[in-house]
C-alpha positions, 0 to 999 in steps of 0.5 A, spaced: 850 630 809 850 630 801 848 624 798 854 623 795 857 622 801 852 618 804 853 613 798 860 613 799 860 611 806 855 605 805 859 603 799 865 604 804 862 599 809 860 594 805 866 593 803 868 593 810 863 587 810 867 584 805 860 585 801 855 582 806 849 586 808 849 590 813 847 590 820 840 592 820 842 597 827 847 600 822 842 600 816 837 603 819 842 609 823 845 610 815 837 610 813 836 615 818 843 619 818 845 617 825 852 618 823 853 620 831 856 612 832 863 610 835 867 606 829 869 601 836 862 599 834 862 597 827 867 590 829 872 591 823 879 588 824 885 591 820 883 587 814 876 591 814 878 597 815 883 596 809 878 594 805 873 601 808 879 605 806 880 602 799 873 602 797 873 610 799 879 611 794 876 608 789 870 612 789 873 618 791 880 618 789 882 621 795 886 616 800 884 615 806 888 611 810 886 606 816 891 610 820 887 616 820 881 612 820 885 611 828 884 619 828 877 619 828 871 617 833 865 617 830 862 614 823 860 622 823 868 624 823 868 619 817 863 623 814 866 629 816 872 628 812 869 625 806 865 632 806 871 636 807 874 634 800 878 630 803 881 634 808 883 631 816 877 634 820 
C-alpha cells in the first residue's frame, strides 16, 4: 500500500470521526497496515460515511459515494479501491 493511500484513508477516517482521534485499536491497525478490518466495525452511521466519502473526493478528486462504500467489506477493499485509481475492485 503507498503512502499516499494510507494518508488518505486515515484522512478519510478522521473525517468519519468528525475530527476526533482515532480509536487506538483503529490507530494501531492503520500504524501497522492491518487493512484486513470489517467496515461494520468502525460504528459509522450514515452521516460518518458521508463525510468519509467527501474527505476522499476532496483529497483525491475521485468520488466515492457511500453506496459503494455499501459494496465493500473491508478497510482493505477501501484501500484497494483508492490504489486502483478509483476504479470499483
Amino acid at each position: 500500500m503507498t503512502a499516499d493511500v494510507m494518508t488518505t484513508l486515515r484522512q478519510a477516517l478522521e473525517a468519519g470521526c468528525f475530527g476526533h482521534s482515532l480509536p487506538a485499536e483503529l490507530d494501531a491497525r492503520l500504524m501497522n497496515g492491518e487493512l484486513e478490518l470489517p467496515l461494520e466495525r468502525l460504528g459509522f452511521d450514515s452521516l460518518a460515511w458521508m463525510e468519509f466519502c467527501i474527505s476522499v473526493e476532496l483529497n483525491t478528486g475521485r468520488e466515492l459515494t457511500p453506496v459503494m462504500v455499501t459494496e465493500m467489506a473491508l478497510l482493505s477493499d477501501v484501500a484497494g479501491w483508492l490504489g486502483n485509481d478509483g476504479n470499483r475492485p
